[in-house]
C-alpha positions in Angstrom: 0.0 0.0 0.0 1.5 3.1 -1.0 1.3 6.5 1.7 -1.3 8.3 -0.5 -3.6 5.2 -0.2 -2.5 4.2 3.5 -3.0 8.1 4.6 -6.4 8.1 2.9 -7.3 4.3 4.2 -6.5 6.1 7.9 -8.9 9.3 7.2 -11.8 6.9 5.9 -11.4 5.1 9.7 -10.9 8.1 11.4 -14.5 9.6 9.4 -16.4 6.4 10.2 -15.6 6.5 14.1 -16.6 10.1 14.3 -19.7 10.1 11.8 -23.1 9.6 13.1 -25.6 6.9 11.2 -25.7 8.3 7.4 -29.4 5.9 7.0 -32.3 4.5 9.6 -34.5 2.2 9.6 -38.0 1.9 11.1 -40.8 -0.2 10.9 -44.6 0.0 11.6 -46.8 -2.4 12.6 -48.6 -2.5 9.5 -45.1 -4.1 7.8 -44.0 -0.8 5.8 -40.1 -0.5 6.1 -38.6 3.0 6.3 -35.5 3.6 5.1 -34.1 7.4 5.3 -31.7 8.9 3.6 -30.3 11.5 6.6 -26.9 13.3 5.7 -29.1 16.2 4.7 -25.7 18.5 5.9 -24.1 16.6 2.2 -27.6 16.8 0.4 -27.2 13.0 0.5 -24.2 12.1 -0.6 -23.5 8.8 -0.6 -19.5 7.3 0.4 -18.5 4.1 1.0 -19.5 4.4 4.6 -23.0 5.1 3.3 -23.6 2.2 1.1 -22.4 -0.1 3.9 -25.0 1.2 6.2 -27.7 1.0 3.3 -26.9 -2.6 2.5 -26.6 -3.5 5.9 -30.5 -1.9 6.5 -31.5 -3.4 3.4 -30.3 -7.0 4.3 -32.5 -6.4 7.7 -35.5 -5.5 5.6 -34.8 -9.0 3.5 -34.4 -11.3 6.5 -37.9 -9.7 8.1 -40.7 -11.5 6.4 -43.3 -9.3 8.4 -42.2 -6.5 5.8 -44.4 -5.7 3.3 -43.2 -2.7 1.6 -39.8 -0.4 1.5 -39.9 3.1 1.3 -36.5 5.1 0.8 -37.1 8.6 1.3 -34.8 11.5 2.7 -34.2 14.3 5.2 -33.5 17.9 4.2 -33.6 19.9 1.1 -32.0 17.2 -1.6 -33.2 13.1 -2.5 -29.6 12.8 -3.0 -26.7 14.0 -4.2 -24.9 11.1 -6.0 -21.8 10.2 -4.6 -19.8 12.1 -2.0 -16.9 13.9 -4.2 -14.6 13.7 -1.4 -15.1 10.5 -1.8 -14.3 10.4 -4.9 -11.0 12.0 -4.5 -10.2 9.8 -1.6 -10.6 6.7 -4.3 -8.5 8.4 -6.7 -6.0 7.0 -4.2 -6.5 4.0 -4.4 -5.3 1.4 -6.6 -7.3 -0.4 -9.2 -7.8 -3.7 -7.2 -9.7 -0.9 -4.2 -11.5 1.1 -6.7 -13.3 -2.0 -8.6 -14.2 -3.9 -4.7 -15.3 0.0 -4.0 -17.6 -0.2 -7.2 -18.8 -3.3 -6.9 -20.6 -2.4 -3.6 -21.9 0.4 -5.1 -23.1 -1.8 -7.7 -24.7 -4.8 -5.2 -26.7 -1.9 -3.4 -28.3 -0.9 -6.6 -28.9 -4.9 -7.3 -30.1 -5.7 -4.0 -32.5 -2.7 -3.9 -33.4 -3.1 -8.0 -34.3 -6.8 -6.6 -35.9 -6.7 -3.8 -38.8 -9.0 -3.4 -41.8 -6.4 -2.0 -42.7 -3.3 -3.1 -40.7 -0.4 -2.8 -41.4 3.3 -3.2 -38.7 6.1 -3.9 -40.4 9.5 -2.3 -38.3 12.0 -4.0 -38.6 15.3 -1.7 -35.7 17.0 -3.5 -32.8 17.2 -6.4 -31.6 13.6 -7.5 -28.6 13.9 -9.0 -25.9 11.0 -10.6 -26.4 8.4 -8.2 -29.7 10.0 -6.7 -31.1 8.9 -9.9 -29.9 5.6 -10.0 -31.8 5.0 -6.3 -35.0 6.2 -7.8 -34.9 3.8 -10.6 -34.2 0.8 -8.6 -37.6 1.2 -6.7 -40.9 0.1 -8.3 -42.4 3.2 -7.3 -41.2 6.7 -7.4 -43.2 9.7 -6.2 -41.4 13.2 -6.7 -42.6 16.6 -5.2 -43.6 19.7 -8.1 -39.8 20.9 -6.9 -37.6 17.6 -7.3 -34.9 18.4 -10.1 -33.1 15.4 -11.5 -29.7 15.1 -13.3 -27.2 12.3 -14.5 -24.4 14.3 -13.7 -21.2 12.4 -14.1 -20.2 13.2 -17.6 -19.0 16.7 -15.9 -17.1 15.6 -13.7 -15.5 12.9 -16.2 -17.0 10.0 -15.1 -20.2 8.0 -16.6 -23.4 6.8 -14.9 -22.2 3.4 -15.4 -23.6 1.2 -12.4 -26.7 3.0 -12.5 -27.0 2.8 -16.3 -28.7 -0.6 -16.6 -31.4 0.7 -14.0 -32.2 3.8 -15.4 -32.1 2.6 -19.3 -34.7 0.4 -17.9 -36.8 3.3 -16.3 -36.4 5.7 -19.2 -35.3 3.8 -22.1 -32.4 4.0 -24.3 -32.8 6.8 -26.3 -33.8 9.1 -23.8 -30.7 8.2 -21.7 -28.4 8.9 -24.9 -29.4 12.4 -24.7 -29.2 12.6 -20.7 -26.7 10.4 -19.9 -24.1 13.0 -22.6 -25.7 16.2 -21.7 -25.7 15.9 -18.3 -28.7 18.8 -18.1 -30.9 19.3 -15.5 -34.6 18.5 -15.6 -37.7 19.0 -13.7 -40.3 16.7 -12.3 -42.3 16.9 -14.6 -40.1 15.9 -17.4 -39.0 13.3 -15.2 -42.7 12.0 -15.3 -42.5 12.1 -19.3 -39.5 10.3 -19.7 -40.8 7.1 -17.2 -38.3 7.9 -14.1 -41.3 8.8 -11.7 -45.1 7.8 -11.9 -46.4 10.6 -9.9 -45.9 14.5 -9.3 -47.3 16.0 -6.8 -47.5 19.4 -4.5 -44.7 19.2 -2.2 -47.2 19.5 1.2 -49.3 16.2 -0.3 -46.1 13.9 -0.6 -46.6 12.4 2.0 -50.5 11.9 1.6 -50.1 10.4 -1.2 -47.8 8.4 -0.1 -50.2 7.0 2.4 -52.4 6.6 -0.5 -50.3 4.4 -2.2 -49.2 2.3 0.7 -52.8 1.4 1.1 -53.4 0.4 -2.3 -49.8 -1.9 -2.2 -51.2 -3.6 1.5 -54.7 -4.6 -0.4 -52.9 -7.0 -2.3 -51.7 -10.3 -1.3 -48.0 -10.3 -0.8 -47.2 -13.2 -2.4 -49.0 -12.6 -5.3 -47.0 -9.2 -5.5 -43.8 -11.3 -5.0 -44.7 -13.2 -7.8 -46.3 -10.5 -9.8 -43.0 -8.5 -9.8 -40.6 -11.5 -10.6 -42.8 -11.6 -13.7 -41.9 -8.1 -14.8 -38.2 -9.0 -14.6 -38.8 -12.7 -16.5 -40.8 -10.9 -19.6 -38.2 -7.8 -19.5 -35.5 -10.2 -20.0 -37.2 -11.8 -22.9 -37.8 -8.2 -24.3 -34.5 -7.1 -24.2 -33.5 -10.7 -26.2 -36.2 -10.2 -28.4 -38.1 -13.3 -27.3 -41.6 -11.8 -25.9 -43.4 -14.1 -27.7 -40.8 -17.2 -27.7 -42.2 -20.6 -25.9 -39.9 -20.5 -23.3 -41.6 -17.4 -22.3 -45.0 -18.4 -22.4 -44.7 -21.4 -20.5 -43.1 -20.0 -17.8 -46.4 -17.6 -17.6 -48.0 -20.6 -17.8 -46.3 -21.9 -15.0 -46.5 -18.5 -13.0 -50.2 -18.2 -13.0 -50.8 -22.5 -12.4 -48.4 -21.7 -9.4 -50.1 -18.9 -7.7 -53.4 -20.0 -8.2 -52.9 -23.1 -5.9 -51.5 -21.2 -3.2 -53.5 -20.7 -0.3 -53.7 -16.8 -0.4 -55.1 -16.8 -3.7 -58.2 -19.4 -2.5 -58.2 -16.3 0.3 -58.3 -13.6 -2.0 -60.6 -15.5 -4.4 -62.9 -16.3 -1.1 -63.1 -12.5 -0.3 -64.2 -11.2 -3.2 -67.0 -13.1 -3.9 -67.7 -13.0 -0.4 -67.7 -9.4 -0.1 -65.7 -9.0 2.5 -62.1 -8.4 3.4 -58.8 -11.1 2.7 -57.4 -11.6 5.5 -54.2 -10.1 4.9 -55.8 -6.4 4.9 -55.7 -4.8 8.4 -58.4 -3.3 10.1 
């Protein structure tokens, strides 16, 4: 290890010993999973330090089955930031061996939030910028206040959006992410509605109302159907992107989806309920 990276490998240690909890976690009773974003000092930067504490939340989230939906949302004036650029400089440190392990958890927390089993719901208070962005895609839900401004930002700084890239192609398509991802421009709420990013804009005082709305309308559904349901979405997308929508393989494993669920005993529930007229038993209250 050469002094450069030994002196910055010493400042990271010192920084994580004297740095309050960058993320928190609660959960209700109800089963929604709160995950905040709270470095609202760095607009919501994220470092290394960060991403640990995210992965680390998000792996508690995983192992609690009484969970039924994540919400990632954030304190202060910004979503997020992107990445920390002190960070940044710090890795510029570091040899090639510390920057790929570096990116790579960068890369599994957009994974392991992109694949998370129940719902999850971005509530985008603020700007979202490089990074920022790529959170926001990863959810399957993304709510932004009239105010949020988003940008993919690394091209100035001479870098590229590249572990975010297959997340936010995905939300906004490749064309769209030729222009953004090389002009690097700004753009508001409502063009991040146009382009796919977000599904809803609304006032910045009803965020969280509609928020509430929404979590309703995810906790009337049966949470393994939802399971299911959004493993779907990934199985078809990966047969669009090869050009296969249509191919057997494909079919049959629709075929196989639906035969699955059916049998299960929360679909007899949910079946039961609605012809009964009367509540599955999953809903609360």
């Amino acid at each position: 290890m050469n002094s450069n990276t030994q002196s910055a490998s010493q400042s990271a240690s010192q920084s994580k010993k004297d740095r309050n909890k960058a993320v928190s976690l609660t959960t209700d009773t109800r089963g929604v999973a709160t995950v905040t974003l709270q470095r609202a000092e760095m607009h919501n930067a994220f470092d290394d330090l960060m991403i640990a504490e995210l992965l680390q939340l998000l792996d508690k989230v995983k192992a609690d089955e009484s969970c039924r939906i994540l919400v990632l949302r954030a304190t202060g004036k910004s979503f997020s930031a992107g990445a920390d650029l002190n960070w940044m400089r710090r890795m510029a440190d570091y040899d090639r061996d510390q920057n790929l392990n570096d990116a790579r958890e960068l890369a599994n927390l957009m994974k392991t939030l992109n694949q998370l089993t129940i719902p999850t719901i971005a509530l985008v208070q603020g700007a979202s910028f490089g990074g920022g962005v790529g959170l926001v895609a990863c959810c399957d839900i993304a709510i932004a206040s009239d105010n949020a401004v988003f940008c993919l930002s690394e091209v100035r700084l001479g870098l590229m959006p590249a572990v975010i890239s297959p997340y936010v192609i995905a939300a906004i398509g490749e064309r769209q992410a030729r222009r953004y991802f090389l002009t690097a421009e700004k753009f508001s709420a409502s063009k991040a509605l146009s382009l796919g990013l977000v599904h809803e804009v609304v006032d910045a005082q009803g965020l969280d109302s509609r928020l509430g709305e929404m979590i309703e309308a995810i906790l009337s559904g049966g949470p393994q159907a939802q399971k299911a349901a959004k493993h779907l979405v990934f199985s078809i997308s990966k047969g669009r992107v090869s050009q296969s929508e249509q191919n057997n393989d494909l079919i049959e494993e629709t075929v196989k989806s639906i035969a699955t669920i059916r049998a299960t005993d929360e679909a007899r529930e949910g079946l039961s309920a609605f012809l009964e007229k009367r509540r599955p038993k999953w809903v609360q209250g």
